[in-house]
C-alpha positions in Angstrom: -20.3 22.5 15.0 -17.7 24.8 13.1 -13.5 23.7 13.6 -12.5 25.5 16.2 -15.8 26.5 17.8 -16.7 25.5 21.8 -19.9 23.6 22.8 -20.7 27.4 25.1 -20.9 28.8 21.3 -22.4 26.6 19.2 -25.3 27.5 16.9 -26.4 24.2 16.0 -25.1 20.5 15.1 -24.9 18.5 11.4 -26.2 14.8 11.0 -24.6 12.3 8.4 -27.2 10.1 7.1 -26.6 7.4 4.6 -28.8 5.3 1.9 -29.8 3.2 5.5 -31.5 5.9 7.2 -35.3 6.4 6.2 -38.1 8.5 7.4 -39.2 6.9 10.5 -35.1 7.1 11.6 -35.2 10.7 11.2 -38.3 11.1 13.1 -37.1 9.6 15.9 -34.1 11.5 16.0 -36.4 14.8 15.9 -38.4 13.4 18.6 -35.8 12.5 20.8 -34.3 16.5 20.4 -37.4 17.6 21.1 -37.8 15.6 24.2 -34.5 16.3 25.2 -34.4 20.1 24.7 -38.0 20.0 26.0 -40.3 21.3 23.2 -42.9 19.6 21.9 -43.4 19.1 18.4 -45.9 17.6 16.6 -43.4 15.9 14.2 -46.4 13.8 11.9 -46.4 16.6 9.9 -43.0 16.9 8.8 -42.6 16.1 5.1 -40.0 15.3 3.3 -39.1 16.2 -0.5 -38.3 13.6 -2.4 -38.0 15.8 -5.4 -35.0 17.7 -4.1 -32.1 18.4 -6.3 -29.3 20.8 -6.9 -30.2 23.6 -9.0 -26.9 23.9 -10.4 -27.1 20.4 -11.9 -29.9 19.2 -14.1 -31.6 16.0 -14.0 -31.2 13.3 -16.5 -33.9 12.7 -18.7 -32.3 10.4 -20.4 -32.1 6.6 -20.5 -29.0 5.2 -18.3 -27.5 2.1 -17.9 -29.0 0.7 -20.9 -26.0 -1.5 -21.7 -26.0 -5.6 -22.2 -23.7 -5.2 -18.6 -26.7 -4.1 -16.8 -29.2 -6.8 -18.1 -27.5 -10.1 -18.8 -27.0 -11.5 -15.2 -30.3 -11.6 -13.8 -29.7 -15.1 -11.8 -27.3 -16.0 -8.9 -26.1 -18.6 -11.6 -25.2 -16.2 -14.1 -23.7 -13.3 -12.0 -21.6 -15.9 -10.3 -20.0 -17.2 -13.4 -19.4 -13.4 -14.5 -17.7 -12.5 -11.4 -15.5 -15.6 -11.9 -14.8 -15.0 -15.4 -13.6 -11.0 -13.9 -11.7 -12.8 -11.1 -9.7 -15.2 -13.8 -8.5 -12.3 -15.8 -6.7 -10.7 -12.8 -3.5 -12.6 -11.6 -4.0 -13.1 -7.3 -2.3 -15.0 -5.0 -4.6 -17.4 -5.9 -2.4 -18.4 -9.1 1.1 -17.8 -7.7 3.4 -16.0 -5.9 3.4 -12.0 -6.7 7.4 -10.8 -6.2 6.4 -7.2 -6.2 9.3 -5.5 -4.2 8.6 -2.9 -1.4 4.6 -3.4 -1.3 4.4 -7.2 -1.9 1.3 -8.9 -1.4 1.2 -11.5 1.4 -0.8 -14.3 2.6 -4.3 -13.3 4.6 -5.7 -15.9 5.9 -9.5 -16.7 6.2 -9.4 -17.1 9.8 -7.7 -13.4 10.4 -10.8 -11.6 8.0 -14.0 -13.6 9.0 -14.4 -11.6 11.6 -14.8 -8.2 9.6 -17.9 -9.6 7.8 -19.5 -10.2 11.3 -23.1 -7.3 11.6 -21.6 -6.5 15.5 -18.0 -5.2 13.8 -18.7 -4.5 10.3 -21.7 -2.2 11.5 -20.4 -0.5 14.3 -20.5 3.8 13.8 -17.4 5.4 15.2 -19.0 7.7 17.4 -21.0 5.2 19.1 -21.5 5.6 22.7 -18.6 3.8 25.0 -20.9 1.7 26.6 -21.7 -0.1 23.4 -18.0 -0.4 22.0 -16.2 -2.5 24.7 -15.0 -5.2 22.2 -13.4 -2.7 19.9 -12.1 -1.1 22.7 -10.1 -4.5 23.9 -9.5 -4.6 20.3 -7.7 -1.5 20.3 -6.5 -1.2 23.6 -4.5 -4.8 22.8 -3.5 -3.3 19.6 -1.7 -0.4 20.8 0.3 -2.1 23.7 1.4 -5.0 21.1 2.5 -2.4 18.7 4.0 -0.5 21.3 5.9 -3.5 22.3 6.8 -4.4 18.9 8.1 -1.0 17.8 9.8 0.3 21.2 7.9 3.4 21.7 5.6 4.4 23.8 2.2 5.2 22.3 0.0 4.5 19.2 -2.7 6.3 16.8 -4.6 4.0 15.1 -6.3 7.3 13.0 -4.9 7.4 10.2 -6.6 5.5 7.3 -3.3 4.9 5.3 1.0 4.5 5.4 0.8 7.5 3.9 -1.7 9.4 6.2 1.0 7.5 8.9 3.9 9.3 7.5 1.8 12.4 7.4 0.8 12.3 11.0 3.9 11.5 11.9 5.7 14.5 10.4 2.8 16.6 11.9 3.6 15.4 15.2 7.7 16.3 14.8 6.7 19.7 13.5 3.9 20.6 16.6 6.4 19.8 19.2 8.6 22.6 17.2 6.2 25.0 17.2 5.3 24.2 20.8 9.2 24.9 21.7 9.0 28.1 19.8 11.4 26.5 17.4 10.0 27.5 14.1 13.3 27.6 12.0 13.3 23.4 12.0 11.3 23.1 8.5 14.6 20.6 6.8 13.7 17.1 7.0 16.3 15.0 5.2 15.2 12.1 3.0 17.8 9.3 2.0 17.6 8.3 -1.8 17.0 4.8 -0.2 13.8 6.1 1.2 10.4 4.9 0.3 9.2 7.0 -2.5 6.3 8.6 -0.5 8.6 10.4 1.5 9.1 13.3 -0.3 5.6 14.2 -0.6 4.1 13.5 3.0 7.2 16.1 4.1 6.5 18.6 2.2 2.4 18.2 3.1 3.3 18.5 6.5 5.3 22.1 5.9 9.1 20.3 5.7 11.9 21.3 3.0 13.4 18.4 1.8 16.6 17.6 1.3 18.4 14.8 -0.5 21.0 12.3 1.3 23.2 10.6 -1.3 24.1 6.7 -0.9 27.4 5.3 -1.3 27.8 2.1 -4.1 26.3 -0.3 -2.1 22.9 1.4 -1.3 23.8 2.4 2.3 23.1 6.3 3.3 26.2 8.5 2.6 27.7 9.2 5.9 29.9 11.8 4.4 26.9 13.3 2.7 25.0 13.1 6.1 27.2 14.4 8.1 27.9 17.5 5.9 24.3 18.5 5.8 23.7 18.3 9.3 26.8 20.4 10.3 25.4 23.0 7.1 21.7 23.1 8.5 22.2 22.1 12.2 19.4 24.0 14.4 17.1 24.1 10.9 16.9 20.6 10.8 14.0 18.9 12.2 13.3 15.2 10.9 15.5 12.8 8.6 13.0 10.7 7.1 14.6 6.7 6.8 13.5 3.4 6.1 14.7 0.6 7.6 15.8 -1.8 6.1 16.1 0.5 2.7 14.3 -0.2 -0.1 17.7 -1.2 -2.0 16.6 -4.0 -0.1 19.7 -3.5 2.6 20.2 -3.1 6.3 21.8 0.1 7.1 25.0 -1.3 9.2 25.1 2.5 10.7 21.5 3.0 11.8 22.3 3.9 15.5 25.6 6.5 14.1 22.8 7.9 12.0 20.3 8.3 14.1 22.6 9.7 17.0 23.7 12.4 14.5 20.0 13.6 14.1 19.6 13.7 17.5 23.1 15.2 18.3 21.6 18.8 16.3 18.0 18.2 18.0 15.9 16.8 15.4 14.2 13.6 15.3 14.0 10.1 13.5 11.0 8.9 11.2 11.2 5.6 10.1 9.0 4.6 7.3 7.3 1.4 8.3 6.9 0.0 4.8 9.7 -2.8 5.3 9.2 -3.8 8.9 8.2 -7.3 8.4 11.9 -8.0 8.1 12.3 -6.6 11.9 8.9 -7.4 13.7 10.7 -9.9 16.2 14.1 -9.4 15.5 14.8 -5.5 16.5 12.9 -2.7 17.8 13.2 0.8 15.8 12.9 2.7 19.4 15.8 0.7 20.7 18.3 2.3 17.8 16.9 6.0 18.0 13.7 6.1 16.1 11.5 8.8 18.1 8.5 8.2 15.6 7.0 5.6 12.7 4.1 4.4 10.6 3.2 0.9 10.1 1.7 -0.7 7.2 -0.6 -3.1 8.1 -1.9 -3.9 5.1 1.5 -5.5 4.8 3.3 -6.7 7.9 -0.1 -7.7 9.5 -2.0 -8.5 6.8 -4.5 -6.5 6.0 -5.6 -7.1 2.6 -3.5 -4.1 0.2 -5.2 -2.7 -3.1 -8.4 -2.2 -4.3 -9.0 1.1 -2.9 -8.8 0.5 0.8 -9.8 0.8 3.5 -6.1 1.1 4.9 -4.8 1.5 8.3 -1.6 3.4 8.7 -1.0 3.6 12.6 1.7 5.8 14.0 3.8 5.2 16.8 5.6 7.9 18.8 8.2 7.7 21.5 7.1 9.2 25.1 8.3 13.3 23.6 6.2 12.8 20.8 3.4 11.3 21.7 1.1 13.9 23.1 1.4 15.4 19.2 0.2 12.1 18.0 -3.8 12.6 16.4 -6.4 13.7 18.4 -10.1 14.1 17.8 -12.2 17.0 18.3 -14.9 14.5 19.7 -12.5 12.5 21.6 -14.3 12.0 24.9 -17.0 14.2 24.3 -15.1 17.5 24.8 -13.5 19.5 22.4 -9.0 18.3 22.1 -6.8 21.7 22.0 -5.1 19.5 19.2 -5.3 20.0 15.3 -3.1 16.9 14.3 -6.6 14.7 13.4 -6.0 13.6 9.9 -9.3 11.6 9.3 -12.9 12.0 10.0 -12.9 9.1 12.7 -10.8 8.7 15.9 -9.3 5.6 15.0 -9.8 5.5 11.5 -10.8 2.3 9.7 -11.3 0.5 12.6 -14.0 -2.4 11.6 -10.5 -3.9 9.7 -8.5 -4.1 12.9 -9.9 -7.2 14.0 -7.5 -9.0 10.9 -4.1 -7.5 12.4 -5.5 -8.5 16.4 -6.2 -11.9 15.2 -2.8 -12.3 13.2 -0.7 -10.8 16.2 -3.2 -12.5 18.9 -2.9 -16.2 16.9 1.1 -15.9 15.5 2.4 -15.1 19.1 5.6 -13.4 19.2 7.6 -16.8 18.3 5.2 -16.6 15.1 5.9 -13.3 14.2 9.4 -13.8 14.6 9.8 -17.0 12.3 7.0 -14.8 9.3 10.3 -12.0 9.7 13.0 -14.5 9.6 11.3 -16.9 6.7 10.6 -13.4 4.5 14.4 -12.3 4.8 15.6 -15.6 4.5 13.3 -16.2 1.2 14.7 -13.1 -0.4 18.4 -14.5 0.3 17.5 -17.6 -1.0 16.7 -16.1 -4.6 19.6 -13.6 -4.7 21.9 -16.5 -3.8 20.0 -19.0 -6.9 20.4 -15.9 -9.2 23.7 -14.5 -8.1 25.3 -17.2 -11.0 23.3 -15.1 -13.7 22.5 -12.1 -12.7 23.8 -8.9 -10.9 22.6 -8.8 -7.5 22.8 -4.6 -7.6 23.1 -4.2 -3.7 24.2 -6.7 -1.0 25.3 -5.8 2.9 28.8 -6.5 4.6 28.4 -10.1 4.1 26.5 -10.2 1.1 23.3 -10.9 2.3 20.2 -9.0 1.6 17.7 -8.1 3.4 14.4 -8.9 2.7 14.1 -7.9 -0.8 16.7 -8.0 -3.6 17.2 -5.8 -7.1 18.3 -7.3 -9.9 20.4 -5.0 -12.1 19.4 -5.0 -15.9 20.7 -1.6 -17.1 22.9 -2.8 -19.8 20.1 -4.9 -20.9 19.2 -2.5 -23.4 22.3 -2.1 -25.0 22.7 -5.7 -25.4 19.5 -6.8 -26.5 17.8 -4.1 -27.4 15.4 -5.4 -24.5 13.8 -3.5 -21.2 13.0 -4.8 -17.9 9.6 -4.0 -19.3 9.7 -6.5 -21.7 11.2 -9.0 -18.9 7.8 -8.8 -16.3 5.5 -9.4 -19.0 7.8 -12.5 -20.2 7.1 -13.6 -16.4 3.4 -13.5 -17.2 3.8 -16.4 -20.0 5.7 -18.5 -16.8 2.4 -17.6 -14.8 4.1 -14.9 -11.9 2.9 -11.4 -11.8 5.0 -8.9 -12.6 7.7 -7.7 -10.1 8.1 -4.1 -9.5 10.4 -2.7 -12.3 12.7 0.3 -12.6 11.9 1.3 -9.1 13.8 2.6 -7.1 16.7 1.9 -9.4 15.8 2.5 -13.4 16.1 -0.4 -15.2 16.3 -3.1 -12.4 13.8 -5.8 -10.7 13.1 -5.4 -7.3 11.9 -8.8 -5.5 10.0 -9.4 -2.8 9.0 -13.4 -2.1 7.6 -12.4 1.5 7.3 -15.4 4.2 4.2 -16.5 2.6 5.9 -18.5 0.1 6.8 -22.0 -0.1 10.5 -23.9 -1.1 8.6 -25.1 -4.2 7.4 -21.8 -5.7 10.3 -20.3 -4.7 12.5 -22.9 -7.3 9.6 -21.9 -9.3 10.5 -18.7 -9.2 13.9 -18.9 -9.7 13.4 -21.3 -12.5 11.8 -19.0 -14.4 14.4 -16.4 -14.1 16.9 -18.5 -15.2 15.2 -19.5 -18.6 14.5 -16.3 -19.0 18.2 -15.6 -18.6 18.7 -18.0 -21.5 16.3 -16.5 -23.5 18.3 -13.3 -22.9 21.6 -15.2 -24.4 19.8 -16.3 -27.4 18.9 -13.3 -28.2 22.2 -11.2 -27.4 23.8 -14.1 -29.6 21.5 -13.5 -32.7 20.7 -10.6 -34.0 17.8 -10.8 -36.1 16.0 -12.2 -32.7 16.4 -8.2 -31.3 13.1 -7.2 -32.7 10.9 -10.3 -33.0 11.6 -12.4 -29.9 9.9 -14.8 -27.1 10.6 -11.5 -25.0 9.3 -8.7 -26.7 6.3 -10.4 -28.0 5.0 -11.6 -24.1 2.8 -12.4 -23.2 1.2 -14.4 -25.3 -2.3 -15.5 -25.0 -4.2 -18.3 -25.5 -5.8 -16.9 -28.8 -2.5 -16.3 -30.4 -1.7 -20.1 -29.6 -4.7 -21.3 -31.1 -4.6 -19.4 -34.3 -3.8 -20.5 -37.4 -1.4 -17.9 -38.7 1.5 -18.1 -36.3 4.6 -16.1 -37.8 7.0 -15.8 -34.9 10.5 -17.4 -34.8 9.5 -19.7 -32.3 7.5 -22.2 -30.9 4.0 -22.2 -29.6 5.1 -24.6 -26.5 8.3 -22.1 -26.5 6.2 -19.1 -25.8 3.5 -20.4 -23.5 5.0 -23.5 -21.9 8.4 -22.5 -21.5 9.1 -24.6 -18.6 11.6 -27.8 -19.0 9.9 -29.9 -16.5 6.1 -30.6 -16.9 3.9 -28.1 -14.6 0.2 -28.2 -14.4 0.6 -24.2 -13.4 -0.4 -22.3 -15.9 -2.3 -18.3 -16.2 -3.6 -17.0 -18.9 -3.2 -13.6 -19.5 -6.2 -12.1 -21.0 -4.3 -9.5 -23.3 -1.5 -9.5 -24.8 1.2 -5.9 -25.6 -1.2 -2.8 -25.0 0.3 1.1 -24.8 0.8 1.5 -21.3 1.6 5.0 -22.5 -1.4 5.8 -24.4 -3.5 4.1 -22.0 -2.5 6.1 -18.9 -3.0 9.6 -21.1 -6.2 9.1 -22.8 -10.0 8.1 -21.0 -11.1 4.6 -23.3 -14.5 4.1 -23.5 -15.6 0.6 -22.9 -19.4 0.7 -23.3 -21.7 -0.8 -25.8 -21.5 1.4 -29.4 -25.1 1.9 -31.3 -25.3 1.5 -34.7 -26.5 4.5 -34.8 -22.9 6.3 -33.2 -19.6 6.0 -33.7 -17.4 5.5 -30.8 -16.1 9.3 -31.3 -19.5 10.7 -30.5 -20.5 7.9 -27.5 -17.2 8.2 -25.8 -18.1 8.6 -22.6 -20.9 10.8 -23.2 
């Protein structure tokens, strides 16, 4: 049925099929039409052509996947040890704690994604009949009111399939209710430069002008700066666009001042969700003037995050907003007067609810309460082990921070000769992933520990900083260290430690034991320095080369 077409004036109906279906399926589909529209068809001869192809594109005639790949792990056995020997090259939570700042990965437990591997969830098509979708109904159901709860506002979308579809629904929501007032000169969303750096782009999707709110030397929003640009735009202005806390990794002391001046001209509040596990428990965003927000609960609830999805970005609206929240055009079998859908399904990627229902359902709100408390008091833990040797770049009123912190590094360069590059690949050779780096600060480290950690990787952590700090020293003290040091070389791997010819001014156990105290962690990083640059720009072929080619003529062919 065509967008924006009724069921009086419909000339027919489309049927997704996928690898699954087969011919007897589709027979019975036809049958059942038939029956139901009441003309009889002899259906046993239908055929189907199996030789059906664009005619646009031409078939292959060729041999394909004739690499060693394809053949080599014919047993359980041997494609078992080959996925292992993938998984060890890739740095998890499996081998330590992953400090990336604004996105970090947290702990999901085994218990919390069982469930999404069970046939009656993982199976389940999103247009099923109600009748046969009562448990992910409850599912949902308990999802929205304990989100509600959590956020202070009033109703939830589960739709969209991302934090970034969130933020993009959310906007959408802000700017209908404009156009239903007739207000169509509110297109000015301001955006903090403390915001998360999706911001920008989901307001201008959603049909915003964006523009910039300064922060002051500590990493708060600009009141001044605020207050001027809503007394400049006034009636034009229809969303500021926060996070909360910021990701300088503070709590904004003058989040209800702020939000009251939004409201005070008539626009609303979105609050990107990205750092709300450091106020699930603790504060409500609806209870100091947010009217709408995203959550990321690939984060906060712990849904796994990477790999390509799927991702759940609900969106949460106060009671004005929330009939402009998504809708579905097959929401209840009739046809919604609303547009706002932003994915194919009504509520999204719903078979990996069950993990946030069963974190929620088994945490309780004391639980949730003590993961925000134990994240934001992890992070103040290593700003207050570092503060001694390095610059904590922004701290609140009592210099604390919140639940991330940002190391400042940008006179590293000068000194050394070194980049904050050069500093997360050293981290590698102490066995931590990277931290995020020159984000959203150039040339600082942003931390995140999350609640997940424990005490002892925590020190472990911190340890490693600290050595690397005296690494730093070394090589600020001697010059000929600037361009051939334990820094700029990492990481080093376990073929450079097992070669012969070792030439750097240092020692093996320097470079890839560089703890003082004995530690049987230890990862391996399976490369050493590559061109991040070149790498990004330029499509590497990785296959198998015939004698008969040279790479030029098989790349990627």
């Amino acid at each position: 049925m065509p967008l924006g077409s009724t069921i009086e004036n419909s000339t027919g109906f489309g049927i997704s099929l996928d690898e699954l279906s087969n011919e007897k399926e589709i027979k019975d589909i036809l049958t059942f039409i038939s029956n139901l529209i009441e003309k009889e068809e002899d259906l046993e001869y239908i055929k189907f052509d199996k030789e059906f192809h664009l005619e646009s594109l031409d078939l292959r005639s060729s041999a394909w996947m004739q690499q060693d790949i394809f053949t080599n792990y014919q047993s359980e056995t041997e494609l078992m040890r080959y996925i292992f020997r993938l998984a060890e090259k890739d740095f998890s939570l499996v081998d330590g704690m992953m400090p990336l700042g604004s996105c970090t990965m947290k702990l999901n437990s085994a218990a919390e994604l069982n469930p999404v591997s069970w046939a009656n969830l993982s199976s389940m098509h999103p247009f099923s009949p109600p009748d046969q979708t009562k448990g992910y109904s409850k599912i949902i159901s308990d999802l929205e009111k304990w989100i509600s709860e959590i956020v202070g506002l009033k109703s939830v979308s589960f739709q969209p399939n991302a934090g970034s579809q969130g933020e993009f629904a959310g906007l959408l929501a802000i700017n209908s209710y404009f156009e239903s007032k007739g207000e169509l000169l509110r297109k000015k969303c301001l955006i903090p430069k403390s915001a998360h750096g999706t911001n920008p782009a989901s307001a201008v999707m959603a049909g915003f002008d964006v523009l910039t709110v300064e922060c002051d030397d500590e990493g708060n929003i600009d009141y001044q700066d605020l207050s001027i640009k809503v007394k400049q735009f006034d009636n034009q202005i229809g969303a500021l666009m926060l996070t909360y806390p910021s990701t300088h990794g503070v709590f904004e002391l003058q989040i209800r001042n702020i939000c009251d001046l939004i409201h005070s001209v008539g626009g609303f509040v979105y609050l990107d969700g990205a750092n709300l596990n450091a106020q699930v428990g603790l504060c409500k965003p609806g209870n100091y003037g947010v009217d709408v927000c995203h959550l990321n609960l690939h984060k906060t609830f712990c849904i796994p995050h990477g790999g390509g999805g799927p991702g759940v970005g609900p969106v949460a609206a106060s009671e004005t907003l929330s009939p402009y929240l998504p809708t579905h055009s097959l929401m209840d079998n009739i046809l919604s007067n609303s547009f706002n859908f932003v994915s194919s399904a009504n509520h999204g990627s719903a078979s990996i609810l069950p993990i946030s229902w069963m974190y929620i359902k088994m945490a309780g709100l004391s639980g949730l309460r003590k993961a925000t408390s134990h994240a934001i008091l992890s992070a103040n833990y290593i700003a207050h082990s570092l503060k001694h040797k390095f610059k904590i770049l922004y701290k609140g009123k009592n210099d604390f921070v919140a639940h991330e912190c940002i190391l400042d590094f940008r006179d590293l360069k000068s000194k050394t000769g070194l980049s904050v590059n050069d500093l997360a690949k050293r981290l590698i050779d102490y066995s931590f992933h990277a931290p995020t780096i020159s984000w959203p600060v150039p040339e600082t480290i942003m931390i995140e520990p999350t609640e997940s950690e424990s005490l002892a990787e925590l020190d472990r952590f911190c340890e490693a900083m600290l050595l690397i700090g005296e690494e730093i020293s070394e090589i600020e003290n001697n010059y000929e260290l600037k361009n051939n040091n334990v820094i700029s070389n990492a990481p080093h791997t376990l073929k450079e430690l097992i070669a012969d010819n070792w030439q750097y001014p240092y020692s093996k156990e320097k470079a890839s034991f560089p703890y003082k105290t004995l530690t049987n962690i230890k990862f391996w990083s399976s490369v050493s320095r590559i061109n991040n640059a070149y790498g990004d720009r330029n499509l590497i072929c990785s296959c198998n080369v015939n004698q008969d080619e040279t790479l030029e003529e098989k790349k990627c062919a």
